[in-house]
N, CA, C and O of each residue as an XYZ file, in Angstrom:
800
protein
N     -42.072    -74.568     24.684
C     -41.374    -74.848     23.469
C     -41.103    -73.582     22.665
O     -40.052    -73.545     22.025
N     -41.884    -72.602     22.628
C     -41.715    -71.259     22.010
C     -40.891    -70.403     22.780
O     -40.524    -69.285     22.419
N     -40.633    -70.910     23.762
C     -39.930    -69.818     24.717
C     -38.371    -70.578     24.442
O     -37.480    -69.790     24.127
N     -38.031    -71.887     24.527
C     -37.208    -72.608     24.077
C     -36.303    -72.232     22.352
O     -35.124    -72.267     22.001
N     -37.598    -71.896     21.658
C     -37.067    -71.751     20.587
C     -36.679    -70.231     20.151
O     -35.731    -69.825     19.478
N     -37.535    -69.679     20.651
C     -37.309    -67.691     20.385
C     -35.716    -67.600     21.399
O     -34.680    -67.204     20.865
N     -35.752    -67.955     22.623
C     -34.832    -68.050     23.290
C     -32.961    -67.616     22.528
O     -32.114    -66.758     22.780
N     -33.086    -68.943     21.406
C     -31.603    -68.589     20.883
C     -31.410    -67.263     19.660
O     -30.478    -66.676     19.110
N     -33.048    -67.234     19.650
C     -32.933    -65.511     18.536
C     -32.920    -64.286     19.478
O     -32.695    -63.163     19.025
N     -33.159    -64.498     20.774
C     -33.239    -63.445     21.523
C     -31.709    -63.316     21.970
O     -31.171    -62.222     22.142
N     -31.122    -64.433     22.126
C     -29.717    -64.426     22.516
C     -28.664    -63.647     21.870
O     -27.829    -62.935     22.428
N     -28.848    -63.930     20.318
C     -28.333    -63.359     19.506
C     -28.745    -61.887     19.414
O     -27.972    -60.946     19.235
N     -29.766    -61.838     19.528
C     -29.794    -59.759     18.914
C     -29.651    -59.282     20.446
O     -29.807    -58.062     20.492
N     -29.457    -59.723     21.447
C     -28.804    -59.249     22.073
C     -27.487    -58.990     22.507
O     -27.069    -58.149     23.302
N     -26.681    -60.185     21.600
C     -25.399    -60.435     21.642
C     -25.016    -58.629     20.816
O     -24.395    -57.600     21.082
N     -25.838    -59.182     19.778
C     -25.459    -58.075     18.597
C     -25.548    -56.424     19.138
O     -24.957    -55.551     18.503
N     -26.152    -56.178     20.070
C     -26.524    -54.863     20.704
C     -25.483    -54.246     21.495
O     -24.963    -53.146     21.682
N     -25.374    -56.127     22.090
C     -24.089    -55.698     23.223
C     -22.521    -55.068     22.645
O     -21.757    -54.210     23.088
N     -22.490    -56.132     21.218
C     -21.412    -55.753     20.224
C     -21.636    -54.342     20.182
O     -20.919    -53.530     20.767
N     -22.577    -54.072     19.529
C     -22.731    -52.476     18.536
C     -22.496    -51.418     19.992
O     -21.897    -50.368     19.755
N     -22.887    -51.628     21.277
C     -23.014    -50.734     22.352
C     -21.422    -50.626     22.823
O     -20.902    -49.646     23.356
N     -20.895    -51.669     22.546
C     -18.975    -51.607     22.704
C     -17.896    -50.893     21.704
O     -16.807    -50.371     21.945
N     -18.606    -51.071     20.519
C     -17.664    -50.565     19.561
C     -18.330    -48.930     19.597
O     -17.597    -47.994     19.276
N     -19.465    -48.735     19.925
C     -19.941    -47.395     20.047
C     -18.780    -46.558     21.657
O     -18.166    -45.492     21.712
N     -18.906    -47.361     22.393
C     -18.051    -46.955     23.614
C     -16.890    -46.403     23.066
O     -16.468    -45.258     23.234
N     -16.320    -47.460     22.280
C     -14.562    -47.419     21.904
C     -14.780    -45.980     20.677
O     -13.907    -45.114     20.611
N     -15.639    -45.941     20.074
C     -15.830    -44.770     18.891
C     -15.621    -43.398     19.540
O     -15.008    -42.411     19.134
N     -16.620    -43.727     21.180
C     -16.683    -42.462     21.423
C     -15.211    -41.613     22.443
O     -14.753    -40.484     22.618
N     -14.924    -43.184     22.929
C     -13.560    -42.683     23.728
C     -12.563    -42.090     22.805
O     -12.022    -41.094     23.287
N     -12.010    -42.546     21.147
C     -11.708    -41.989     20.434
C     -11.848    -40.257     19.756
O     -11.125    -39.545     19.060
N     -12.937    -40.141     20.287
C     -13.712    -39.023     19.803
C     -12.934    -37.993     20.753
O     -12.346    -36.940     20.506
N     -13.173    -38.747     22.004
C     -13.151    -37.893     23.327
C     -11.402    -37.455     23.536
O     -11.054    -36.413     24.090
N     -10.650    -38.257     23.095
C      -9.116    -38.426     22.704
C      -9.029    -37.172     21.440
O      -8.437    -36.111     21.638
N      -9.643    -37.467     20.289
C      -9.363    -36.410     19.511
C      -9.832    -34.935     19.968
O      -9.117    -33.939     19.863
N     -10.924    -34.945     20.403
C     -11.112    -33.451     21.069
C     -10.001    -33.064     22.024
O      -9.438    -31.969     22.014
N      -9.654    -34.393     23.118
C      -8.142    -33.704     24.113
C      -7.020    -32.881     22.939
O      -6.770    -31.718     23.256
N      -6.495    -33.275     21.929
C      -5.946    -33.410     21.032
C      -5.612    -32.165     20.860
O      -4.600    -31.511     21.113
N      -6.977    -31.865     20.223
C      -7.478    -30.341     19.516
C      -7.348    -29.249     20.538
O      -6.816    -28.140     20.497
N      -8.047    -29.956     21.533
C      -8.131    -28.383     22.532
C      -6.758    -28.087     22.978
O      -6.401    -26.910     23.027
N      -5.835    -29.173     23.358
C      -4.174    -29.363     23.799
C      -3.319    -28.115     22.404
O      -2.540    -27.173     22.554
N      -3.777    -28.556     21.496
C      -3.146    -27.563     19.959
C      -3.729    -26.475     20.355
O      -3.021    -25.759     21.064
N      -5.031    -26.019     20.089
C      -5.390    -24.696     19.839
C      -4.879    -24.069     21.506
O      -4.994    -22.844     21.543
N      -4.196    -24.869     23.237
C      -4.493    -23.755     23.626
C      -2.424    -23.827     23.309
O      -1.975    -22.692     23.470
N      -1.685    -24.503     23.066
C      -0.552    -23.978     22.604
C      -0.268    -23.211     21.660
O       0.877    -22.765     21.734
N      -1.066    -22.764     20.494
C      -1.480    -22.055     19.765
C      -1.590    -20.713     19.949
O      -1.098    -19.759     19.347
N      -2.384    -20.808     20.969
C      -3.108    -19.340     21.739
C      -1.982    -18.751     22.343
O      -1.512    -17.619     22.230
N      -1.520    -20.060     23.229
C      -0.466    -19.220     23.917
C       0.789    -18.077     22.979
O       1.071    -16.879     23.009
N       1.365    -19.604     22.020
C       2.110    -18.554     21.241
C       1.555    -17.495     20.700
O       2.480    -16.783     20.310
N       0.297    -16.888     20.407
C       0.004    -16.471     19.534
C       0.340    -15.106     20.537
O       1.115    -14.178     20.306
N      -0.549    -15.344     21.752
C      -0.381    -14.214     22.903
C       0.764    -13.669     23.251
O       0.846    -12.589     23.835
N       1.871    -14.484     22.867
C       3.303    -14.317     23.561
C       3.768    -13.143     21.933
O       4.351    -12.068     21.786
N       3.309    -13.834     21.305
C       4.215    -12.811     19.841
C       3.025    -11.575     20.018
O       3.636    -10.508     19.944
N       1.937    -11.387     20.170
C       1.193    -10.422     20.272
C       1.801     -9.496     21.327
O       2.087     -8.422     20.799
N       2.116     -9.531     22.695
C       2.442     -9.539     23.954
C       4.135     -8.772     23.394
O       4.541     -7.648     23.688
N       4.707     -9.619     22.703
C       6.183     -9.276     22.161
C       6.065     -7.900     21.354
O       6.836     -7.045     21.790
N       5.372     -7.544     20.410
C       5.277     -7.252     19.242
C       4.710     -6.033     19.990
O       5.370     -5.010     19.807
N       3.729     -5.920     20.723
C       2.828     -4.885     21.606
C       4.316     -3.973     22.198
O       4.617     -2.825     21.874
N       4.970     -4.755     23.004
C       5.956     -3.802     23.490
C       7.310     -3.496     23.103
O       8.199     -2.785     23.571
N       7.155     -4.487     21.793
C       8.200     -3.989     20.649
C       7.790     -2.558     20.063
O       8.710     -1.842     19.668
N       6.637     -2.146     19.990
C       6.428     -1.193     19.328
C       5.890      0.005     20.292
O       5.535      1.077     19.802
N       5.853     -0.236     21.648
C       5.691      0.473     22.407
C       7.357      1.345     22.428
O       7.412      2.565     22.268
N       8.308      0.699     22.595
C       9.660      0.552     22.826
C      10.176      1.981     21.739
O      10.852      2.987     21.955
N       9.500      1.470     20.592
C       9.443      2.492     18.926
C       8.813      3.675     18.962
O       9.151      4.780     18.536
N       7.876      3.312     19.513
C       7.021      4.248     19.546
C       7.230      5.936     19.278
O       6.639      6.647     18.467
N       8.211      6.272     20.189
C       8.335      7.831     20.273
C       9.506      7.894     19.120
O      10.008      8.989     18.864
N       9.923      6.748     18.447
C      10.925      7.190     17.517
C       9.799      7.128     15.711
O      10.102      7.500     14.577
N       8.757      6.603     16.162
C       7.802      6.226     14.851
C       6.595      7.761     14.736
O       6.028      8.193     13.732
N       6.551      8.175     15.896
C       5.877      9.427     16.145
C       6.730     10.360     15.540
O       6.223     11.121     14.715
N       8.329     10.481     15.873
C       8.952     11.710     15.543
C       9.214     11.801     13.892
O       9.587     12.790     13.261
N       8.861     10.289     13.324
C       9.095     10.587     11.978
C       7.624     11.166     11.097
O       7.418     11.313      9.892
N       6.841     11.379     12.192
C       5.290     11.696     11.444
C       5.659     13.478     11.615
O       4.930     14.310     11.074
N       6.326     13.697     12.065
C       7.066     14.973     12.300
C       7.873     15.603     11.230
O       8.885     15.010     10.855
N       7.455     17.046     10.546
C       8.403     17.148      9.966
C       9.673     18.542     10.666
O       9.094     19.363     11.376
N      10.733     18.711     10.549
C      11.494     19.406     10.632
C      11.809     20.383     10.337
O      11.976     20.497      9.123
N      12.107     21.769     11.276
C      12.796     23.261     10.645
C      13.244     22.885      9.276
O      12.864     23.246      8.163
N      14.325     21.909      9.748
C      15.079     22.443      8.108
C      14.880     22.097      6.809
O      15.411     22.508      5.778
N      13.527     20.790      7.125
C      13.182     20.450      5.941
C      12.278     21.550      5.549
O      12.282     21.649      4.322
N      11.589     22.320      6.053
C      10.437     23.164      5.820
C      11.604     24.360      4.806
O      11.477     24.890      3.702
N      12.158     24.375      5.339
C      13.257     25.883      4.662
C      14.275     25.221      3.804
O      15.282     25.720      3.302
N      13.873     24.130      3.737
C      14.295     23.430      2.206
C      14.204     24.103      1.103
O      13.212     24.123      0.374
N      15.916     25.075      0.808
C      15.333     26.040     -0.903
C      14.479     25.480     -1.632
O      13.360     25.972     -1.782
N      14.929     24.128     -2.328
C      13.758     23.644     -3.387
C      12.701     23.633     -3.082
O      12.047     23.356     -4.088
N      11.910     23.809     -2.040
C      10.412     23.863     -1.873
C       9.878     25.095     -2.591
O       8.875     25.148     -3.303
N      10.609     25.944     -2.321
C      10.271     27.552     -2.855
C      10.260     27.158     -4.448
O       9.457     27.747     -5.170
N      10.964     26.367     -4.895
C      11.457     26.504     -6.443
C      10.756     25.395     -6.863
O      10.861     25.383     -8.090
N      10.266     24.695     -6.589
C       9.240     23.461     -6.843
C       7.846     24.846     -7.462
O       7.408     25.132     -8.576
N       7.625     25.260     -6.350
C       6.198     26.225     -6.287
C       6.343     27.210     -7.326
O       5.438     27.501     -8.108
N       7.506     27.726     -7.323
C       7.652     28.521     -8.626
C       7.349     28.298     -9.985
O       6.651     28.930    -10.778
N       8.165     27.041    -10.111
C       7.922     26.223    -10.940
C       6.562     26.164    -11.593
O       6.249     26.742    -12.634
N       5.491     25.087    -10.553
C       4.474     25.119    -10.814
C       3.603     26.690    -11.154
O       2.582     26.555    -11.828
N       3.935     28.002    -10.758
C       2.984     28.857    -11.239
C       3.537     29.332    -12.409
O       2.761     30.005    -13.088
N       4.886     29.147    -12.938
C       5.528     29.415    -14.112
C       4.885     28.399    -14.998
O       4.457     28.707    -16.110
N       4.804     27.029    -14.449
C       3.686     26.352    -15.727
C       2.817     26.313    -15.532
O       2.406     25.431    -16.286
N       1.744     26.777    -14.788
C       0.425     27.462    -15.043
C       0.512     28.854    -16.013
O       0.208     28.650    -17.188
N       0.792     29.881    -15.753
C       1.486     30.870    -16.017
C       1.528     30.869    -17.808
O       0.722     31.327    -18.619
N       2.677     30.231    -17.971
C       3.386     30.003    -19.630
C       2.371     29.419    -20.150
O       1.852     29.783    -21.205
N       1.861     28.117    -19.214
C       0.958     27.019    -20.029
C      -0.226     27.529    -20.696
O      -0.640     27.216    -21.812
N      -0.835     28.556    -19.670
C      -2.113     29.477    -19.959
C      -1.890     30.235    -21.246
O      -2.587     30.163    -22.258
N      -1.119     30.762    -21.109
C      -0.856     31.922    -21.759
C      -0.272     31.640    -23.671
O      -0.488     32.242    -24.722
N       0.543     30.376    -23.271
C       0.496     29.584    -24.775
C      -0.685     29.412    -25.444
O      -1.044     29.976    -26.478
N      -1.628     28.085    -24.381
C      -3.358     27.426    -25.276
C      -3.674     29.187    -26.164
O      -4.010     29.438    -27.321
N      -3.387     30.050    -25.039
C      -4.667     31.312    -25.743
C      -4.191     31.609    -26.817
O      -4.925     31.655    -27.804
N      -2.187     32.021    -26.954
C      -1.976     32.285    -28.411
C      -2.060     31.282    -28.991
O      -2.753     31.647    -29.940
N      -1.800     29.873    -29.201
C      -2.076     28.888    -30.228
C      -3.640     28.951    -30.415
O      -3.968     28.567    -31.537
N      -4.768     29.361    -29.553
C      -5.779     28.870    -30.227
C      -5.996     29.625    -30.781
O      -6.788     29.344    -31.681
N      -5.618     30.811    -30.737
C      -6.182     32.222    -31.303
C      -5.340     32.721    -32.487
O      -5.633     33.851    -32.878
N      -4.452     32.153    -33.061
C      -3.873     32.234    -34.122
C      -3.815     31.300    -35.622
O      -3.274     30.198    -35.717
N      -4.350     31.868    -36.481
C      -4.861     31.359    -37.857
C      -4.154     30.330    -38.363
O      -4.518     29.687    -39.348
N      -2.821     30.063    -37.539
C      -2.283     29.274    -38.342
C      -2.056     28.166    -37.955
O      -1.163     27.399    -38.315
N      -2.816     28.032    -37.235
C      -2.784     26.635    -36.617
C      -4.404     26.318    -36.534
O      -5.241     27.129    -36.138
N      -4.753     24.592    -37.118
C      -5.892     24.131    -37.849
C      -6.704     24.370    -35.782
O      -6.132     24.731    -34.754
N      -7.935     24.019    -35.996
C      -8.665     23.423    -35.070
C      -7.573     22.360    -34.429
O      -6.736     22.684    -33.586
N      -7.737     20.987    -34.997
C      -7.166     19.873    -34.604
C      -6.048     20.064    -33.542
O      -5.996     19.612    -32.398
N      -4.898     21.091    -34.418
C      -3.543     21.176    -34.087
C      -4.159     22.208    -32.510
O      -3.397     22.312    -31.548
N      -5.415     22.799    -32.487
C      -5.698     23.671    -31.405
C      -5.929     22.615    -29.970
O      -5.614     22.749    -28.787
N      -6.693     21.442    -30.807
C      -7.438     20.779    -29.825
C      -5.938     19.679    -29.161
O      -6.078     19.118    -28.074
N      -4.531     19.502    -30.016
C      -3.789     18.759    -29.546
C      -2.987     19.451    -28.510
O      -2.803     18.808    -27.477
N      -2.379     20.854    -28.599
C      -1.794     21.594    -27.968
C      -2.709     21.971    -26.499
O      -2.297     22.193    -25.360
N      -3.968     21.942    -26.996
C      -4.393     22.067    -25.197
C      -4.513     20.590    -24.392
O      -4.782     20.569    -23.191
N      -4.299     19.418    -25.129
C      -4.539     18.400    -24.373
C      -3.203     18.776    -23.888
O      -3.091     19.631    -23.010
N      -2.162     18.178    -24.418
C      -0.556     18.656    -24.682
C      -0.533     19.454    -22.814
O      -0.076     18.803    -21.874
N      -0.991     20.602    -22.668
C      -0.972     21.780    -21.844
C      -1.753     20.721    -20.589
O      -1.087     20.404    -19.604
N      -3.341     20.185    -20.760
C      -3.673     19.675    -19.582
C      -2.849     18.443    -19.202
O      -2.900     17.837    -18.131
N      -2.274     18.243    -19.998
C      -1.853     16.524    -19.072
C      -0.783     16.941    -18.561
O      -0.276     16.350    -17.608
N      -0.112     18.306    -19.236
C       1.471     18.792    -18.564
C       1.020     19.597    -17.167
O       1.869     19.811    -16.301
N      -0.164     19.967    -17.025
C      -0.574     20.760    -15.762
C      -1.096     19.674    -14.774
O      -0.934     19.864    -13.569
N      -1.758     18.465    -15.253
C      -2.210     17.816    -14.264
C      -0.720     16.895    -13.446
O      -0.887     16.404    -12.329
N       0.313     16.802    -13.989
C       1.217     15.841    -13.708
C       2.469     16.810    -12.520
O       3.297     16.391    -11.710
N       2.003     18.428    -13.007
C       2.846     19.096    -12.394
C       1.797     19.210    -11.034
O       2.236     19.338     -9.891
N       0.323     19.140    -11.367
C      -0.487     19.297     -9.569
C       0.090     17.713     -8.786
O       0.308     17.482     -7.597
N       0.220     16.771    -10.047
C       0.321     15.653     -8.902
C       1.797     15.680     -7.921
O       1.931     15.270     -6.768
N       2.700     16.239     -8.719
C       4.183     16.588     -8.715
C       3.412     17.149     -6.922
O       3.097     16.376     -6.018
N       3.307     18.583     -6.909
C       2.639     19.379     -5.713
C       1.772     18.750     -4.887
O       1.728     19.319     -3.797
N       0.857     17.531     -4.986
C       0.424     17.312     -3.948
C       1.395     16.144     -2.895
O       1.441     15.938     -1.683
N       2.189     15.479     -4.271
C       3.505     14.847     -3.213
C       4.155     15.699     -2.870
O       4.805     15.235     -1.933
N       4.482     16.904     -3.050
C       5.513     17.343     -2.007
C       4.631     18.347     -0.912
O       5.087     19.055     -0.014
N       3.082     18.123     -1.361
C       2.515     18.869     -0.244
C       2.262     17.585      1.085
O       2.020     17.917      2.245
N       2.356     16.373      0.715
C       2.334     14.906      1.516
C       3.503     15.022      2.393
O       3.424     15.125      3.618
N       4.880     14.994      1.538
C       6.462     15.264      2.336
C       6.067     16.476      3.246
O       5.919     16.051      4.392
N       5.932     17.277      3.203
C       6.020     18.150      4.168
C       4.751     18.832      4.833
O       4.401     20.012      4.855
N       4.376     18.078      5.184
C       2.775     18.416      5.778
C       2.739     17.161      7.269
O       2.506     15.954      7.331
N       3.081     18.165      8.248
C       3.276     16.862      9.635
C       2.211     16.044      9.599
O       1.192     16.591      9.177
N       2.067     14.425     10.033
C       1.404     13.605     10.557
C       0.930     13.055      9.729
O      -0.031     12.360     10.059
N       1.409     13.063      7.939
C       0.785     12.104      6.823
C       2.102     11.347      5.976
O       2.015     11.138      4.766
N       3.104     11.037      6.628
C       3.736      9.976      6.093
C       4.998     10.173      7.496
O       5.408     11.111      8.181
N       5.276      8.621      7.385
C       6.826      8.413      8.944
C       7.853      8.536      7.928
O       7.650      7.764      6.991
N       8.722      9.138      7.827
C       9.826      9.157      6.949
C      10.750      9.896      8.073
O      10.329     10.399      9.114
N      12.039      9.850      7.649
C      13.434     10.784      8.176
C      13.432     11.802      7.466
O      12.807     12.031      6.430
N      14.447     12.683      8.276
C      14.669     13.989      7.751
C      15.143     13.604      5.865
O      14.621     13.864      4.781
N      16.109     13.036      6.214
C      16.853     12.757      4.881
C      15.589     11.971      3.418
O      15.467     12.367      2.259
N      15.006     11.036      3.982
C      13.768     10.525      3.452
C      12.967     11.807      2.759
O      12.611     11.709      1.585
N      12.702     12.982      3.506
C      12.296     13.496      3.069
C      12.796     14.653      2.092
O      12.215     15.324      1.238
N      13.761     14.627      2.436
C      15.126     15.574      1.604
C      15.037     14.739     -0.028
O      14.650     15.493     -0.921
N      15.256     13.747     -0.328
C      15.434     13.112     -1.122
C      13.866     12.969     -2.038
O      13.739     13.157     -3.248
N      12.828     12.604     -1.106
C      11.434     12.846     -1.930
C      11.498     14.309     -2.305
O      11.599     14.511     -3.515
N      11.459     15.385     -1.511
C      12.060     17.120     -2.392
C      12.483     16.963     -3.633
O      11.880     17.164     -4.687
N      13.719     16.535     -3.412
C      14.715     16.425     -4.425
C      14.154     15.490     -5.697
O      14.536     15.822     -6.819
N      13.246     14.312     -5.568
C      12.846     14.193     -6.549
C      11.676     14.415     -7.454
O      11.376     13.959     -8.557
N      10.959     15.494     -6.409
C       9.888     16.283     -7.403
C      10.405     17.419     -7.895
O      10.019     17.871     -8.973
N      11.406     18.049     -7.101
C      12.285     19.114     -7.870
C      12.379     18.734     -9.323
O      12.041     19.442    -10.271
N      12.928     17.409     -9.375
C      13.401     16.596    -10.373
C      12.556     17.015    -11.506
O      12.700     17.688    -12.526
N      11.370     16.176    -10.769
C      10.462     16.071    -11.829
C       9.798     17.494    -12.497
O       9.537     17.703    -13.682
N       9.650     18.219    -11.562
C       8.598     19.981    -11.872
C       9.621     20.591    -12.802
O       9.186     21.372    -13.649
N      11.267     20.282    -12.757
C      12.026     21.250    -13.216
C      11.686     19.993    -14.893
O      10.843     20.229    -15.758
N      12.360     19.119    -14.873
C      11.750     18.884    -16.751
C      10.527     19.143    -16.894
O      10.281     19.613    -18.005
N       9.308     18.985    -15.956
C       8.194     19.486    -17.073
C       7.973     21.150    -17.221
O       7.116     21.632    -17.962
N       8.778     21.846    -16.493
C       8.822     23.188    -16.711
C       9.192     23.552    -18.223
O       8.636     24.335    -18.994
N      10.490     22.600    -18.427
C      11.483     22.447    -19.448
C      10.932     22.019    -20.492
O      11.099     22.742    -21.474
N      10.227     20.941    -20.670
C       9.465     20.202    -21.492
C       8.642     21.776    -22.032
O       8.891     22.319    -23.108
N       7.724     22.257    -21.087
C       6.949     23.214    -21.427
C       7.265     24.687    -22.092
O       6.403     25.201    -22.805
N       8.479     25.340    -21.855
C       9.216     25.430    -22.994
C       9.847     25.000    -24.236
O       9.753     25.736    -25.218
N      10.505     23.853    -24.311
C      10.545     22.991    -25.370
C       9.791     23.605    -26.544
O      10.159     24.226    -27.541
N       8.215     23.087    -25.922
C       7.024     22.693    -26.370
C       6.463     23.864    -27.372
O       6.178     23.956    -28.566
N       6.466     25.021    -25.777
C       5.995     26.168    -26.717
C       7.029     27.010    -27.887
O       6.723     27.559    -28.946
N       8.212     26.869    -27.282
C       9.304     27.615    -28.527
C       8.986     26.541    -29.995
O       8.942     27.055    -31.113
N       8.827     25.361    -29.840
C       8.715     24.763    -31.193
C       7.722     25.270    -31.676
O       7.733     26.057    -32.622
N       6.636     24.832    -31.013
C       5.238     25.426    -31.288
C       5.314     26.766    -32.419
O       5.217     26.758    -33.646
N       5.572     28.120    -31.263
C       6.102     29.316    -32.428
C       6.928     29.213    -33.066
O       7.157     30.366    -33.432
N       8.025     28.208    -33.774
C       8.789     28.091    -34.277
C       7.644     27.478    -35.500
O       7.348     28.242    -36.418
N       7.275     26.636    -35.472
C       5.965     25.954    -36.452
C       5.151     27.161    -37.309
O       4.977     27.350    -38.513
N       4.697     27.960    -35.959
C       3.952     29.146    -36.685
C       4.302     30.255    -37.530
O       3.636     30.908    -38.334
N       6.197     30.352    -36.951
C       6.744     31.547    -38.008
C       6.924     30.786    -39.230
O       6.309     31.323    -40.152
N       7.408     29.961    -39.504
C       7.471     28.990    -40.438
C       6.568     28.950    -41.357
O       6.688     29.169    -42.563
N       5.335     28.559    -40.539
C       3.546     28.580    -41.702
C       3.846     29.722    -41.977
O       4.457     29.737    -43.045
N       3.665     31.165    -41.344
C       3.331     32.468    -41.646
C       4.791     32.999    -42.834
O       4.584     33.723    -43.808
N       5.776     32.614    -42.574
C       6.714     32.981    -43.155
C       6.060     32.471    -45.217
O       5.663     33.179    -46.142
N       6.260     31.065    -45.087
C       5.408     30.449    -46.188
C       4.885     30.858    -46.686
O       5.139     31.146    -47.856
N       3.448     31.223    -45.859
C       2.541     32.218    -46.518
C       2.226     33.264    -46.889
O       1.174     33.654    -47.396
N       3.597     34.018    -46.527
C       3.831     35.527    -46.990
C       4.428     35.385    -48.326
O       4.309     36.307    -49.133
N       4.932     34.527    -48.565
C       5.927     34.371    -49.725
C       5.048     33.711    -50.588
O       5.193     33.931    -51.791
N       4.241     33.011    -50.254
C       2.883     32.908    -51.583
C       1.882     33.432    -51.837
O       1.186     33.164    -52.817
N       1.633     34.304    -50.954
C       0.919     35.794    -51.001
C       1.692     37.066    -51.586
O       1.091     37.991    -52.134
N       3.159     37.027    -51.410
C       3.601     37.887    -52.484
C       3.815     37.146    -54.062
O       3.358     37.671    -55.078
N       4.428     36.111    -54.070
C       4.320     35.893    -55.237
C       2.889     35.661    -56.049
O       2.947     35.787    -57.273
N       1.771     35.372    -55.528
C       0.687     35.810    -56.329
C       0.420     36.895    -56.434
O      -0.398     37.068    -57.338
N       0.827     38.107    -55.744
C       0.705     39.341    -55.838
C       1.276     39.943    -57.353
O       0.805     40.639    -58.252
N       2.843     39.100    -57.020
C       3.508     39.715    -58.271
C       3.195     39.230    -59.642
O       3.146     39.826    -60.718
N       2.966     37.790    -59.262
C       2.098     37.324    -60.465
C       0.626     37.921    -60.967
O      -0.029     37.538    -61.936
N       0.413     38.617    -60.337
C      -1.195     39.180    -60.281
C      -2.069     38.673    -60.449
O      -2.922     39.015    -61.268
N      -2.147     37.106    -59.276
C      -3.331     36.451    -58.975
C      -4.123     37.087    -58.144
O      -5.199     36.589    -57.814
């Protein structure tokens, strides 16, 4: 009678096992479908990826000796006049620049302050003319930039650009400058004579 009666509970949780062991089957064939899936993508994937790698490899093999010759620079860019006159440049504003700070600092008529503005004035105009020189020491220095002849003609040409106004600037600068100082000194001769004559 106990075997009779356990009988239809045993039936059932085995029914239920058999269920859960089928839908587990079907879960996993799904599973097994999505992995085909994935691996099917990633190896079409690969492939293209190999084929543009593969492309691209002997695309630039192809370049190659034309991407080398631009790391190259040229006779005639080297004997490029403006190179000479770039360099000039720069030791003419070292040169002037120096030689200004010492008379402005060393002359009475100009405060401290006005000493301490005129040499900033001088370093930021010297540091902009080294940066000026180390780009055109980049342009023409083989194997640190791919450019064309002309590429590089044109970078010349525009530090020329640049070295020749701050040369300019740096005259400017200093003719006003002594223009300021004859001015004070002029002033002060003329109120040093007139207290003279006044006999202060």
């Amino acid at each position: 009678m106990i075997i009779v009666l356990l009988f239809p509970l045993t039936m059932h949780a085995q029914y239920f096992e058999v269920q859960q062991l089928l839908l587990n089957v079907e879960k996993l064939s799904q599973f097994k479908a999505m992995l085909q899936d994935m691996y099917d993508g990633w190896k079409l994937v690969n492939q293209g990826y190999t084929a543009i790698k593969d492309i691209s490899s002997g695309n630039f093999s192809l370049h190659k000796g034309f991407l080398d010759a631009l790391m190259d620079v040229s006779p005639a860019v080297r004997r490029y006049e403006r190179i000479a006159a770039i360099v000039n440049f720069q030791l003419q504003i070292i040169k002037q620049g120096r030689a200004a700070v010492q008379l402005f600092k060393s002359d009475k008529a100009i405060t401290v302050e006005e000493g301490r503005y005129v040499t900033k004035v001088f370093d930021k105009l010297l540091q902009r003319s080294m940066e000026s020189i180390d780009e055109l020491a980049l342009v023409i220095t083989a194997g640190k930039l791919r450019m064309s002849d002309d590429e590089r003609i044109k970078a010349i040409d525009r530090v020329y650009a640049e070295v020749n106004e701050q040369f300019s600037f740096l005259q400017e600068f200093t003719n006003s400058t002594k223009l300021l100082l004859l001015q004070r000194k002029s002033a002060q001769a003329e109120i040093d004579l007139s207290k003279r004559l006044q006999g202060k």
